[in-house]
C-alpha positions as CSV (number, residue, x, y, z in Angstrom):
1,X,-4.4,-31.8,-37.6
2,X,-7.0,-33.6,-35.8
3,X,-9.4,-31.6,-32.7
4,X,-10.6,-32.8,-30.0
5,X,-13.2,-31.3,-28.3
6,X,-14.0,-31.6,-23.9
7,X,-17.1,-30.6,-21.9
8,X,-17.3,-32.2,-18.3
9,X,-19.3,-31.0,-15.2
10,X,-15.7,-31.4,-13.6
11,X,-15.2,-28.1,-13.0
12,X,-11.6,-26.5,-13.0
13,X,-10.8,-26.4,-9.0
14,X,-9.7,-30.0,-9.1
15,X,-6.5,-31.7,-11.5
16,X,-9.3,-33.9,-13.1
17,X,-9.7,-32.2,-16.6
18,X,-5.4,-31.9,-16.5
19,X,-5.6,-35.4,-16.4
20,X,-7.8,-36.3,-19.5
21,X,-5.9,-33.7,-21.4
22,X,-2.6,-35.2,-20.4
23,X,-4.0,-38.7,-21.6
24,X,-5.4,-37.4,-24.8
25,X,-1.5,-35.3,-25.4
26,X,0.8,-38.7,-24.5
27,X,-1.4,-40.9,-27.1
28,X,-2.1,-38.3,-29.8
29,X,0.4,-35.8,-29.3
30,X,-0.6,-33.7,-32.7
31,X,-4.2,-33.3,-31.7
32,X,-5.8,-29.5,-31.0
33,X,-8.0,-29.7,-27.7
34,X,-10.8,-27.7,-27.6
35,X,-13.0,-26.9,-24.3
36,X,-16.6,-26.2,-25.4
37,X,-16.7,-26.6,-20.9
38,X,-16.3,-28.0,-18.0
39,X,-19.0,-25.8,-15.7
40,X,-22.1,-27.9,-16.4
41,X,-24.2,-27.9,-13.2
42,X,-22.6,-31.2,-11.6
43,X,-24.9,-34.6,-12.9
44,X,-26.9,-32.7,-15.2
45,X,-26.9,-34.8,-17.8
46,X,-29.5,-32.6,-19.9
47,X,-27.7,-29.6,-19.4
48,X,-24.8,-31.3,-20.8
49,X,-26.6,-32.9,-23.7
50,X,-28.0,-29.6,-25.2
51,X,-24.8,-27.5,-24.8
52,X,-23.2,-30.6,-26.5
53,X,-25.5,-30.5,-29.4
54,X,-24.8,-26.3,-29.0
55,X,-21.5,-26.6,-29.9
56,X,-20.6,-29.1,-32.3
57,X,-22.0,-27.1,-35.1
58,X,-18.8,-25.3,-35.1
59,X,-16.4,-27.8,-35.2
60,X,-14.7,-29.4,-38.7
61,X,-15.3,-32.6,-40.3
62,X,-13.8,-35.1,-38.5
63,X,-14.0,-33.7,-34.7
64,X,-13.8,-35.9,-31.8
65,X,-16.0,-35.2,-29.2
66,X,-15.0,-36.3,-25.1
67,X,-18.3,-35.0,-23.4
68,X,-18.7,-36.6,-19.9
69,X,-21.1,-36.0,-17.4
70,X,-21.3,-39.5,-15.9
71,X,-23.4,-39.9,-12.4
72,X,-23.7,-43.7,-13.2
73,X,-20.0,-43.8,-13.5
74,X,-18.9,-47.7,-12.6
75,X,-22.2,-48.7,-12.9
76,X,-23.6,-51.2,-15.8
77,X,-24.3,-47.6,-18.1
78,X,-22.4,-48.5,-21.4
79,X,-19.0,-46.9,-22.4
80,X,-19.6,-45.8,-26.3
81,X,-18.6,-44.3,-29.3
82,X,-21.1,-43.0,-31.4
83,X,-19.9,-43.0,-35.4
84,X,-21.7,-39.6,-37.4
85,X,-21.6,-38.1,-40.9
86,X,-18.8,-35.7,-41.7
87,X,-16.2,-38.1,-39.8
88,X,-17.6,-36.5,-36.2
89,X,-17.5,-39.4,-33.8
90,X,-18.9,-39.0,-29.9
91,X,-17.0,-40.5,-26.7
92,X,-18.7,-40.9,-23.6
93,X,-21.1,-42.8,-20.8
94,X,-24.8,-43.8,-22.9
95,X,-26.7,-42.2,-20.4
96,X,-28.1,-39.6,-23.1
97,X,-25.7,-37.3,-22.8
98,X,-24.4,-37.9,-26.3
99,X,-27.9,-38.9,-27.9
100,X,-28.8,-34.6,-29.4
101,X,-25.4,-34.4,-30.5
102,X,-25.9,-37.6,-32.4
103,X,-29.1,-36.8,-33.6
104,X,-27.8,-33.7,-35.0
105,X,-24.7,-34.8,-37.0
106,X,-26.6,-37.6,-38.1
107,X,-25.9,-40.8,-36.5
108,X,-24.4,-43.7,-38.1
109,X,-23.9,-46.7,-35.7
110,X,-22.5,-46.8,-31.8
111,X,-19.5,-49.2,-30.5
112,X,-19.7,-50.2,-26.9
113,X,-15.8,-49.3,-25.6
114,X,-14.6,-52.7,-24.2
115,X,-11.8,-53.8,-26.9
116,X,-8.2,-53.8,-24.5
117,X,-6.5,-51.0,-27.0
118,X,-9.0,-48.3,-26.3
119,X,-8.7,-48.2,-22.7
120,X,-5.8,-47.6,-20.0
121,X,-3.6,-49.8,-18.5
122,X,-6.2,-49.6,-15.3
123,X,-9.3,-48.3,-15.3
124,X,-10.8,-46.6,-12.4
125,X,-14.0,-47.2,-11.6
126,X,-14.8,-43.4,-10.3
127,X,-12.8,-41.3,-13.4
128,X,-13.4,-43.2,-16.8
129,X,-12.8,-40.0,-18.4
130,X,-9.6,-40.0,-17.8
131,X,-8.8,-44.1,-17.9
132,X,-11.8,-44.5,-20.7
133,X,-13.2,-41.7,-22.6
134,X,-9.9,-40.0,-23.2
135,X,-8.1,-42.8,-23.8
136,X,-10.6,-44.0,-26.7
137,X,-11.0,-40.8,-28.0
138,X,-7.2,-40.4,-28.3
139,X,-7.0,-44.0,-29.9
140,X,-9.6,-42.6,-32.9
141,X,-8.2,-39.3,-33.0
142,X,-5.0,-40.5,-34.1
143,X,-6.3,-43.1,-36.5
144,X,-8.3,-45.7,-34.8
145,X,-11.6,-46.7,-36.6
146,X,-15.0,-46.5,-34.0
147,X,-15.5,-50.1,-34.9
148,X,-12.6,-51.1,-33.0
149,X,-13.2,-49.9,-30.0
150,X,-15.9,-53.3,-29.6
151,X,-19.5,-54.6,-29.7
152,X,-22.3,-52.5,-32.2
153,X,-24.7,-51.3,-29.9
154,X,-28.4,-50.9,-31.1
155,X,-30.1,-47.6,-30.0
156,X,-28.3,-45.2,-27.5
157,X,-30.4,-44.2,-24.3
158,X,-32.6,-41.7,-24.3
159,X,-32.0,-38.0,-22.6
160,X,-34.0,-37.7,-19.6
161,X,-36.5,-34.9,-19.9
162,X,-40.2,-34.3,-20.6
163,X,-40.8,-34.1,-24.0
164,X,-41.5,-30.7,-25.5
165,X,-45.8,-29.6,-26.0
166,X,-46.9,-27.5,-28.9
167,X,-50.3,-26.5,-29.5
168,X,-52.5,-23.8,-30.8
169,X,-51.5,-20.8,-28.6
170,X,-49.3,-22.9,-26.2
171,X,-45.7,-24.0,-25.5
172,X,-44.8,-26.5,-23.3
173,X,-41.0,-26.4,-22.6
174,X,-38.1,-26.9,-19.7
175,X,-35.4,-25.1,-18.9
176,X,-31.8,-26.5,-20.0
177,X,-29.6,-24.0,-19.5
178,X,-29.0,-21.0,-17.7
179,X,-25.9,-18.7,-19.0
180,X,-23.7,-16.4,-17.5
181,X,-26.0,-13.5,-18.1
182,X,-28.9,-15.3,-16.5
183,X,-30.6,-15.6,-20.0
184,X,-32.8,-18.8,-19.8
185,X,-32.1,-21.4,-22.9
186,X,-35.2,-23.4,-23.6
187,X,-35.5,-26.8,-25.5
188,X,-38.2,-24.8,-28.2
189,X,-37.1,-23.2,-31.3
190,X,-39.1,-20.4,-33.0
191,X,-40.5,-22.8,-35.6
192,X,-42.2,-24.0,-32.6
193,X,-43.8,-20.8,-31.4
194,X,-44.9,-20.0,-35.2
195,X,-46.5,-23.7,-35.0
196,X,-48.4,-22.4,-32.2
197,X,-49.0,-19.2,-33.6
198,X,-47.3,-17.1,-31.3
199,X,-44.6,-15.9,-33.9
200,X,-47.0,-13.0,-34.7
201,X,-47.4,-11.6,-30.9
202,X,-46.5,-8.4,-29.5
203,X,-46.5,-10.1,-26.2
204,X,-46.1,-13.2,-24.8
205,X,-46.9,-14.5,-21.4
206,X,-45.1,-17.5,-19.2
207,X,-46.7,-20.0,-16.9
208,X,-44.2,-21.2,-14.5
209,X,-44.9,-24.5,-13.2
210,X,-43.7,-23.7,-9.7
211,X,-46.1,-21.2,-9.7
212,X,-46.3,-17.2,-10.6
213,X,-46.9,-16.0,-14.4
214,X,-44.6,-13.2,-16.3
215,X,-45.4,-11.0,-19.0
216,X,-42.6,-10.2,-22.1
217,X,-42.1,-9.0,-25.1
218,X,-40.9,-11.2,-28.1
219,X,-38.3,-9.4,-29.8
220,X,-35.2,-10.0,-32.0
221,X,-32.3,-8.1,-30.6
222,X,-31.6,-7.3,-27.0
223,X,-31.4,-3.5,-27.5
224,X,-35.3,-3.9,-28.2
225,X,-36.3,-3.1,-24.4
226,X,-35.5,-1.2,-21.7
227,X,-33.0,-2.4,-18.9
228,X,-34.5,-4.6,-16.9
229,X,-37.4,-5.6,-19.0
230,X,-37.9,-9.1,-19.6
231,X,-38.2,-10.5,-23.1
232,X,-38.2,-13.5,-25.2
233,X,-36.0,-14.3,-28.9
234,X,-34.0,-16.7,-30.6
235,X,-30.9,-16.9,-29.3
236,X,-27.4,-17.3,-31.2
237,X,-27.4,-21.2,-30.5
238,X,-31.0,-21.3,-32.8
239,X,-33.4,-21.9,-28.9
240,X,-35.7,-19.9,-27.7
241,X,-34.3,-18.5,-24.5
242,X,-35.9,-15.8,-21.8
243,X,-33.7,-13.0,-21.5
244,X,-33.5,-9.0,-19.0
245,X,-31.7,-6.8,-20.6
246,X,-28.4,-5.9,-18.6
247,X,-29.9,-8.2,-15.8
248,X,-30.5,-11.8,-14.8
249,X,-33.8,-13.0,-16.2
250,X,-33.1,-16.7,-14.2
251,X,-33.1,-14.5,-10.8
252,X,-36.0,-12.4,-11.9
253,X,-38.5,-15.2,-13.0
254,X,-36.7,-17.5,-10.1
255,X,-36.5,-20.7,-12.5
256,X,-33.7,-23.4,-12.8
257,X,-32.3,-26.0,-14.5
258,X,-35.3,-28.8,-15.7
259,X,-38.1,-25.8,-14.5
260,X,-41.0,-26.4,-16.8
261,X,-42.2,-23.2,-18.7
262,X,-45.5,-22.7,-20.7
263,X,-45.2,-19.8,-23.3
264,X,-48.9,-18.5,-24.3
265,X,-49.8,-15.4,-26.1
């Protein structure tokens, strides 16, 4: 039984993610979908990347992976599929949506998607997930080999985003997800506070680049503080995220997506 996994920023008001589910069932009718989601903030391809990487973690040996968030859709941005250990292979636009993921399954080579098999019978240059993406991913899912799909492609593309800052009593991070709670996911893990030496502090203070500072504590659980109170802790995807108990912390601190945060002690 082979799974497939979906995340899109298509949302689910429109028949689009019907449609690569329906392409995906007609050419490998035996496959289990899985939707890790389809609510990423529309073009955010950062967003996308880290819940990606989030995710996949969970998922067997041998997963196929559709993730597709895709602003340069019918541009010259290359069609791929990315090869990784444990059988896991990637299917989506090289804009660095794909390239954490990668990263973390360990990367073995990339196929530019060009070869006639692995796409549909017409290709729409505004929905390749549908007409490209699912139609590759159904092709490997059901016993295709990634080297098929066409050309070996060198390096993928790089995600977009600053790159994270550690230093003696200083964090440099972004925001790259906000969840339904309104907890605040960062792209720094705790090994990256203890670098800084901020692992040992009762509290912690943030430096908002828009402007405006916020004192927290740094806690482990959520039950550690007091509704409302803001407070900082690994979170159950292994990043540091800013969290209010029972409350949003996003609307408290008034950060978004890409908002870049410096933790201090």
């Amino acid at each position: 039984m082979q799974t497939i996994s979906l995340l899109t920023d298509f949302g689910v008001k429109d028949p689009y993610v019907a449609e690569m589910k329906l392409v995906l069932i007609k050419n490998c009718p035996k496959a289990v979908l899985v939707d890790i989601t389809h609510q990423v903030e529309r073009h955010n391809i950062v967003e996308g990347a880290f819940l990606l990487e989030m995710a996949v973690p969970f998922f067997p040996d041998g997963s196929v992976h559709v993730a597709v968030v895709d602003p340069g859709v019918g541009s010259d941005r290359a069609p791929v599929v990315v090869e990784c250990k444990g059988g896991h292979v990637l299917v989506g636009p090289d804009n660095g949506l794909l390239t954490r993921a990668a990263e973390f399954l360990g990367k073995k080579q990339a196929f530019r998607i060009e070869k006639p098999g692995f796409l549909g019978r017409k290709v729409s240059p505004t929905f390749h997930g549908r007409d490209l993406f699912a139609m590759a991913a159904a092709k490997i899912a059901c016993g295709a080999r990634p080297f098929e799909a066409g050309s070996k492609m060198r390096e993928l593309v790089e995600l977009p985003l600053r790159p994270l800052s550690v230093t003696v009593g200083r964090v440099g991070c972004s925001v790259v997800h906000i969840d339904v709670f309104g907890n605040v996911i960062l792209d720094a893990k705790m090994v990256d506070l203890c670098r800084a030496g901020l692992d040992k502090s009762k509290r912690i203070r943030l430096i908002l680049d828009q402007g405006g500072s916020a004192a927290l504590r740094l806690v482990k659980a959520y039950n550690e503080v007091g509704r409302g109170e803001l407070m900082i802790l690994e979170g159950s995807q292994g990043y540091v995220e800013i969290a209010s108990r029972e409350t949003s912390a996003a609307e408290k601190l008034r950060v978004k997506l890409l908002d870049r945060i410096q933790i201090t002690g």
